[in-house]
PASEBA-1860 file (N, C-alpha, C; in nm, 3 decimals):
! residues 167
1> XXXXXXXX> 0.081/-0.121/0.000/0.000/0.000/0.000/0.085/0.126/0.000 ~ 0.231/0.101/0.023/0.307/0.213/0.036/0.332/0.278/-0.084 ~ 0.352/0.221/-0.149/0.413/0.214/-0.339/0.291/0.296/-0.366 ~ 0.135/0.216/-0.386/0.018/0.275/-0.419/-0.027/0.408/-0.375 ~ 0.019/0.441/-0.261/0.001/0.552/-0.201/0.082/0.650/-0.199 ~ 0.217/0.661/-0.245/0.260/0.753/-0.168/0.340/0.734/-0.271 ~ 0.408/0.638/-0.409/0.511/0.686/-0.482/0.503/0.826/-0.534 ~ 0.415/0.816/-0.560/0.363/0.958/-0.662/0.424/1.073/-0.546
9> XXXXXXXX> 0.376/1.088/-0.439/0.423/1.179/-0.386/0.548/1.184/-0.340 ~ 0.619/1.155/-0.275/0.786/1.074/-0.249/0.837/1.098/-0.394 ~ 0.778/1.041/-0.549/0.867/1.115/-0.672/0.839/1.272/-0.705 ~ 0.706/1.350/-0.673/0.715/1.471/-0.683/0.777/1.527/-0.556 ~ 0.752/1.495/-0.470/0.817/1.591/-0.310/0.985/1.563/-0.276 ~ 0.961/1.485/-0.306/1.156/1.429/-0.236/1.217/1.431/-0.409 ~ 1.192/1.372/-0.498/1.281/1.364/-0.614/1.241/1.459/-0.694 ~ 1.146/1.580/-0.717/1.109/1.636/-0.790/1.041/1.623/-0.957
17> XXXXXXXX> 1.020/1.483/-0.934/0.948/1.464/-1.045/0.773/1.539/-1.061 ~ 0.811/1.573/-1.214/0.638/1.644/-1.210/0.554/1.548/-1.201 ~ 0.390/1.583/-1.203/0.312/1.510/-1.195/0.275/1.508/-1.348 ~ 0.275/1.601/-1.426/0.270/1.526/-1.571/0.346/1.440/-1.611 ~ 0.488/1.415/-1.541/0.568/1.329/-1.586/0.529/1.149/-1.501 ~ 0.501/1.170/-1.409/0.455/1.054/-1.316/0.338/1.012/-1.427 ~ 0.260/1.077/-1.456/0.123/1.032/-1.554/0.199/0.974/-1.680 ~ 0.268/1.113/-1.743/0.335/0.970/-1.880/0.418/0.847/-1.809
25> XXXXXXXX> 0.497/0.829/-1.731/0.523/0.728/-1.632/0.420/0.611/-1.615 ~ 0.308/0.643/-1.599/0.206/0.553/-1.526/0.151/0.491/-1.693 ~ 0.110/0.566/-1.800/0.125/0.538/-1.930/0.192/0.429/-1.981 ~ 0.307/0.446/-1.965/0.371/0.352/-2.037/0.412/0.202/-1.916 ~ 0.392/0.223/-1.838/0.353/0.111/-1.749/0.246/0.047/-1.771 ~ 0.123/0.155/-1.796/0.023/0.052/-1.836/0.024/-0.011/-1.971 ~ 0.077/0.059/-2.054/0.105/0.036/-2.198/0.200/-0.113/-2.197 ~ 0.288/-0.147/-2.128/0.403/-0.227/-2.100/0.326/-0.390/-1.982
33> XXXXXXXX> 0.232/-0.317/-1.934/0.178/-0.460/-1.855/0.060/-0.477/-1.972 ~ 0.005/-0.423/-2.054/-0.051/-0.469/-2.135/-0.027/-0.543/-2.310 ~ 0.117/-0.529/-2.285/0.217/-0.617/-2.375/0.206/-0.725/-2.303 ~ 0.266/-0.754/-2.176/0.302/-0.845/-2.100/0.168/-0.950/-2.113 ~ 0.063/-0.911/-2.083/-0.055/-0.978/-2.057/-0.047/-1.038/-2.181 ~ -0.067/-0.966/-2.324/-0.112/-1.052/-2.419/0.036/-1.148/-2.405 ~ 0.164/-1.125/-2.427/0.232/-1.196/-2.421/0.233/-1.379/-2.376 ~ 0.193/-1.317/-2.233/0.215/-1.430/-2.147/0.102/-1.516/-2.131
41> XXXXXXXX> -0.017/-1.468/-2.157/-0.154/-1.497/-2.208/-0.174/-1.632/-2.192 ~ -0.111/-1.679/-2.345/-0.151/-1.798/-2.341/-0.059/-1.941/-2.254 ~ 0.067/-1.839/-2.133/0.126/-1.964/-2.032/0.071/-1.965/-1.934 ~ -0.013/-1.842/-1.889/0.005/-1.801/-1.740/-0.078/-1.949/-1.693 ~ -0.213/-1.952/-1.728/-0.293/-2.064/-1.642/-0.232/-2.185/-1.678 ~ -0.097/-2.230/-1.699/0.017/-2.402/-1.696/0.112/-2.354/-1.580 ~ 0.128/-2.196/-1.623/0.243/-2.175/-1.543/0.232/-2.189/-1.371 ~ 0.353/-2.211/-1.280/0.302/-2.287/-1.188/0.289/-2.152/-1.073
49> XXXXXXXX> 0.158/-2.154/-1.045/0.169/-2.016/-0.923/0.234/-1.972/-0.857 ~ 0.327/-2.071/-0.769/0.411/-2.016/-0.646/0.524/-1.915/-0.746 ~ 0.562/-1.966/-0.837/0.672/-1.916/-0.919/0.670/-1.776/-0.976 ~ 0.513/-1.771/-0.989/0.505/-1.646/-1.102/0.456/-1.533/-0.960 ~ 0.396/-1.582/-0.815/0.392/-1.519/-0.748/0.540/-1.437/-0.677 ~ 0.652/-1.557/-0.666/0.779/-1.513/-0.612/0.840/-1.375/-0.683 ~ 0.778/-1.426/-0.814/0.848/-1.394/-0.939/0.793/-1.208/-0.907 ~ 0.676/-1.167/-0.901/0.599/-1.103/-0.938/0.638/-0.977/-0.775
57> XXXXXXXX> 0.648/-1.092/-0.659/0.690/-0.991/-0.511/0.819/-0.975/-0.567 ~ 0.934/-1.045/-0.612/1.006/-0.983/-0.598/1.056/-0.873/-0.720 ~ 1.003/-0.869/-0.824/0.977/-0.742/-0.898/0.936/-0.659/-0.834 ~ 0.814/-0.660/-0.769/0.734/-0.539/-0.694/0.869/-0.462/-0.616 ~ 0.956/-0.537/-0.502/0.998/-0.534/-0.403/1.115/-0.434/-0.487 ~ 1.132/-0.490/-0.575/1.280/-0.410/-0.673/1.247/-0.330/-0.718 ~ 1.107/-0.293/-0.764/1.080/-0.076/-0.802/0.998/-0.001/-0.637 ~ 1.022/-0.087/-0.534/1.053/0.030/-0.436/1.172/0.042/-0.425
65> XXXXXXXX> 1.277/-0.056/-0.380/1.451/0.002/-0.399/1.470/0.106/-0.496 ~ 1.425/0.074/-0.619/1.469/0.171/-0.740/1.383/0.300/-0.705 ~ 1.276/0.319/-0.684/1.196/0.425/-0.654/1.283/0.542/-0.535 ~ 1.347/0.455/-0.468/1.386/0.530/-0.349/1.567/0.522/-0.346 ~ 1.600/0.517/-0.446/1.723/0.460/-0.481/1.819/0.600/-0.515 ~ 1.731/0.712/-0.571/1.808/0.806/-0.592/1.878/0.851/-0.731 ~ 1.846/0.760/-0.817/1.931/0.753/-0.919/1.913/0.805/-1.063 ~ 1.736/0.871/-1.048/1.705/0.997/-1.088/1.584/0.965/-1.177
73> XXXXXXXX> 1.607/0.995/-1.298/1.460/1.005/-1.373/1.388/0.827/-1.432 ~ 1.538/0.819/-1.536/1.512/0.698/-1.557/1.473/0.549/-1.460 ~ 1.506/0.574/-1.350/1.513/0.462/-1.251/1.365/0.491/-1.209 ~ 1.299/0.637/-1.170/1.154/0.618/-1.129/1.095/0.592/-1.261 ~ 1.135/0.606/-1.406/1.032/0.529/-1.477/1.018/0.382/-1.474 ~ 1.175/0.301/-1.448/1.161/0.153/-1.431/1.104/0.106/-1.311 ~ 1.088/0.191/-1.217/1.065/0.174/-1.069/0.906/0.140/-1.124 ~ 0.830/0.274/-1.207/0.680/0.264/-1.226/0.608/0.117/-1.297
81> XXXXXXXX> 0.714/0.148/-1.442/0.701/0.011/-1.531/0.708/-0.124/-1.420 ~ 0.784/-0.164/-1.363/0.795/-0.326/-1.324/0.699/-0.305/-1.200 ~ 0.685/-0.183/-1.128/0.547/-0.219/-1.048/0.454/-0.252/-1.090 ~ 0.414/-0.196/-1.228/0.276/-0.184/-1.292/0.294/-0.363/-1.353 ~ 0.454/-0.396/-1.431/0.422/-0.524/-1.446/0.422/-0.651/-1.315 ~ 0.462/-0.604/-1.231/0.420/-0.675/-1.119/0.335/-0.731/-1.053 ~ 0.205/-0.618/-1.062/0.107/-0.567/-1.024/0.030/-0.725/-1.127 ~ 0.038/-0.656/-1.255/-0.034/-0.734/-1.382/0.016/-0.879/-1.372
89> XXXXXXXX> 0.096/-0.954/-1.293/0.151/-1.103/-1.296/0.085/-1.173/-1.167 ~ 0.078/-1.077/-1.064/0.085/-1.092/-0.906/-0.095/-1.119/-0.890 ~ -0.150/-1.001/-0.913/-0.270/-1.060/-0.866/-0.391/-1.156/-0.978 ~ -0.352/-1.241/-1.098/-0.423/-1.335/-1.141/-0.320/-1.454/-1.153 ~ -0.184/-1.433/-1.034/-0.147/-1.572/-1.032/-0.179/-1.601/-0.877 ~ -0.195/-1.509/-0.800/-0.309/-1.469/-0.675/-0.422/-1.534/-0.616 ~ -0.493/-1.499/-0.761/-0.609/-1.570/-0.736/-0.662/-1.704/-0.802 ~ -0.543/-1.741/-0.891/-0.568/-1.837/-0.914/-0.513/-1.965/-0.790
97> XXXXXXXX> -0.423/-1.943/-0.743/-0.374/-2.027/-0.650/-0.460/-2.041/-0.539 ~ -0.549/-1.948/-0.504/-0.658/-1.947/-0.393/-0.790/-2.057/-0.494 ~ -0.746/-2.023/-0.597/-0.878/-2.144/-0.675/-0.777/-2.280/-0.671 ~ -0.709/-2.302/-0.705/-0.620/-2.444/-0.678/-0.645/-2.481/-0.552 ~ -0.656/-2.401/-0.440/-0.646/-2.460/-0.297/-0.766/-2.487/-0.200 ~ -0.884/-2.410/-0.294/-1.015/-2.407/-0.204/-1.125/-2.468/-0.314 ~ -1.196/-2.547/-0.221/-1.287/-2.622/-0.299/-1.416/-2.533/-0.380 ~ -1.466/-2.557/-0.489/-1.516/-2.439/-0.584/-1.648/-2.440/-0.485
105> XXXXXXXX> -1.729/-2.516/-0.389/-1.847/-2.435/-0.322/-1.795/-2.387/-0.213 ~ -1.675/-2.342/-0.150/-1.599/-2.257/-0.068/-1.585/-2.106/-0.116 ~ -1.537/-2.147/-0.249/-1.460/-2.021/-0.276/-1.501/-1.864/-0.261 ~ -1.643/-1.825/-0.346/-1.736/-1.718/-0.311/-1.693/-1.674/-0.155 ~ -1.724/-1.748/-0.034/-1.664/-1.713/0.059/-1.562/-1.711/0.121 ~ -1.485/-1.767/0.080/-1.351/-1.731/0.127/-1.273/-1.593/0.036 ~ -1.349/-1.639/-0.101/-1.280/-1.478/-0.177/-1.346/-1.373/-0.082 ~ -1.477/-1.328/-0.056/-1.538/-1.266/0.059/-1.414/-1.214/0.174
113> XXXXXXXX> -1.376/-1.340/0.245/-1.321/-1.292/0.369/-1.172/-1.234/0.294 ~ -1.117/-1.297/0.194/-0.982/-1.234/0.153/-1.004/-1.073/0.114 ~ -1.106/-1.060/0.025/-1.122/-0.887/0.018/-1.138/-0.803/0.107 ~ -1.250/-0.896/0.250/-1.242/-0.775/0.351/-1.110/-0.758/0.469 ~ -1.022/-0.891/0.466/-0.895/-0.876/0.531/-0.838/-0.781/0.415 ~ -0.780/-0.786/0.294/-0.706/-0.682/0.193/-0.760/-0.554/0.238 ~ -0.885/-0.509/0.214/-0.919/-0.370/0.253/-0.852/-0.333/0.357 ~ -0.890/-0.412/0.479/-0.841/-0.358/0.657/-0.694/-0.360/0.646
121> XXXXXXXX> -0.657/-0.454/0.596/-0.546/-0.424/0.592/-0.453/-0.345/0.524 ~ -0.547/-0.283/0.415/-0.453/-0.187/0.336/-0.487/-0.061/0.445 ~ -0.620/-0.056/0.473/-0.637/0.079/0.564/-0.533/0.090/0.671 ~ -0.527/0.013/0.748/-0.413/-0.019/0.835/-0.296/-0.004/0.797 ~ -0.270/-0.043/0.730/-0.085/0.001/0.633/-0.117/0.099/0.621 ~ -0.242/0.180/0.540/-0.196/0.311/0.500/-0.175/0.416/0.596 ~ -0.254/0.382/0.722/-0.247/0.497/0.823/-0.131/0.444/0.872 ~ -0.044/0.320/0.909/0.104/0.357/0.961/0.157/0.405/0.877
129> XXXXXXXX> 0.169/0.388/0.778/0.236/0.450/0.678/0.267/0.599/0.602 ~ 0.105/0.649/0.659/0.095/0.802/0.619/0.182/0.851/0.778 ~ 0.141/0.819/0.904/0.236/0.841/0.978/0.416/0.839/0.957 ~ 0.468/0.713/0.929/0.596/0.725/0.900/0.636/0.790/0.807 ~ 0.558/0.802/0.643/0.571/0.876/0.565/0.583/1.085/0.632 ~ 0.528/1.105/0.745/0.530/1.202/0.764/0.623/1.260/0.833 ~ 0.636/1.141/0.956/0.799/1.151/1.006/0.912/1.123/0.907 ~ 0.907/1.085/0.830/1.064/1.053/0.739/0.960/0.930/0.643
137> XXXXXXXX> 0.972/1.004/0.487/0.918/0.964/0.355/1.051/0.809/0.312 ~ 1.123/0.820/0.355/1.259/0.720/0.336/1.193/0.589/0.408 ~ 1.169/0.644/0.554/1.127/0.510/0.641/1.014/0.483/0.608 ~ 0.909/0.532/0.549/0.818/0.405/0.530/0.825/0.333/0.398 ~ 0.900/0.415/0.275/0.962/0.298/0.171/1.045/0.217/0.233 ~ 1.145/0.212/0.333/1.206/0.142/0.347/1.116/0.004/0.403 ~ 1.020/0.028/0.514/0.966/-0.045/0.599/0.833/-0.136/0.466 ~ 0.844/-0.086/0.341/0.796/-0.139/0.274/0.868/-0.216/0.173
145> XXXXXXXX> 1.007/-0.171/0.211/1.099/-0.266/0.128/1.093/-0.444/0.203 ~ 1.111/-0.387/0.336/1.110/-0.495/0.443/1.008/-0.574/0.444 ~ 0.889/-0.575/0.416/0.794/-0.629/0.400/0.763/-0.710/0.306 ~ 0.801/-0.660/0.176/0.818/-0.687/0.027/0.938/-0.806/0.030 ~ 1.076/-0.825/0.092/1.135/-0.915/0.139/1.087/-1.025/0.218 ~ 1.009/-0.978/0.339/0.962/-1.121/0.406/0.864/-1.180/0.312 ~ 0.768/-1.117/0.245/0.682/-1.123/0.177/0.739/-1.258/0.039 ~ 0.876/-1.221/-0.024/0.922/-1.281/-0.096/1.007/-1.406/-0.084
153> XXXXXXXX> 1.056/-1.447/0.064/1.053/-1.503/0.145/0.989/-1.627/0.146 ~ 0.867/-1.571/0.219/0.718/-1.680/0.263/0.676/-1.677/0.171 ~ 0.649/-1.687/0.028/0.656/-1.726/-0.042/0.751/-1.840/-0.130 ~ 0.863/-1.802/-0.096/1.000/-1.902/-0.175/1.015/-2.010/-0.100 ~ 0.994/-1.999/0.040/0.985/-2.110/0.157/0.906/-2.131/0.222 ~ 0.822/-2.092/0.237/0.713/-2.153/0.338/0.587/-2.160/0.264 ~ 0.506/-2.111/0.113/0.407/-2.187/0.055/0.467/-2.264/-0.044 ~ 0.384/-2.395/-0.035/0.431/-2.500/-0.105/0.314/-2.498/-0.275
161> XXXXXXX> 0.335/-2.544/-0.401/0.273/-2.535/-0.476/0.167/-2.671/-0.455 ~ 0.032/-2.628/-0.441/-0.050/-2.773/-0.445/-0.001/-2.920/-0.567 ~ -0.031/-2.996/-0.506/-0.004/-3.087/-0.551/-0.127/-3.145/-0.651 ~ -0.252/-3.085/-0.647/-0.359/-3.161/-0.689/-0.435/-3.018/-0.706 ~ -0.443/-2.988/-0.804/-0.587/-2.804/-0.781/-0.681/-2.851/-0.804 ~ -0.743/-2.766/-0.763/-0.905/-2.799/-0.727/-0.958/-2.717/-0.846 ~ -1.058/-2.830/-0.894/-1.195/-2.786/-0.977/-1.314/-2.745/-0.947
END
């Protein structure tokens, strides 16, 4: 939620990027995850979830480093691009793995309880976050770098890919 919230501001306030430039930024990110999609199109549902999820945090995790990295214009456009393709890999290999793991007259509700934990919990990140962001804009990218690591983590080691998905 840190990235979502607050790059834009952290690249105009701390790095001085404009906000017309963040918009052509956000452009060609979307322009670039919508290559990707048709691209990958026809592997993604063989391809094996845990992988394209690891795959996908730890992209995310690498355009906040770059975002906050310092290294000037070009780096917040790659910072924008691989979030945006991150973004576009991460959440329909997401939800497909929650369909591999939960039986199809479950699912409706359990997708249920996953959206209203995501909400609370983004609300929750965002208010620590607008806090730390206010004390020092560094520490809460950072504390979102940290997260984005364990995150990539528990994923690489501790979920296992089902053995059997569910229909």
């Amino acid at each position: 939620s840190t990235y979502t919230s607050y790059a834009v501001v952290f690249a105009s306030e701390v790095l001085g990027i404009s906000r017309e430039l963040w918009g052509w930024y956000n452009v060609l990110g979307t322009i670039s995850s919508t290559i990707l999609s048709l691209l990958v199109l026809p592997f993604i549902d063989s391809a094996p979830r845990r992988a394209v999820i690891v795959t996908s945090s730890a992209i995310y995790t690498s355009s906040i480093y770059l975002l906050t990295s310092g290294m000037g214009q070009t780096t917040v456009l790659l910072s924008v691009v691989l979030s945006t393709l991150a973004s576009t890999l991460y959440h329909p290999a997401w939800q497909a793995y929650i369909g591999d793991i939960v039986k199809k007259e479950e699912r409706g509700r359990i997708s249920a309880i996953i959206s209203v934990a995501t909400v609370l919990g983004f609300s929750w990140a965002n208010l620590l976050m607008g806090h730390l962001y206010s004390a020092d804009p560094l520490l809460a990218f950072k504390m979102a770098l940290i997260v984005g690591i364990i995150e990539t983590l528990y994923w690489s080691l501790v979920i296992k890919e089902p053995k059997v998905r569910l229909n």
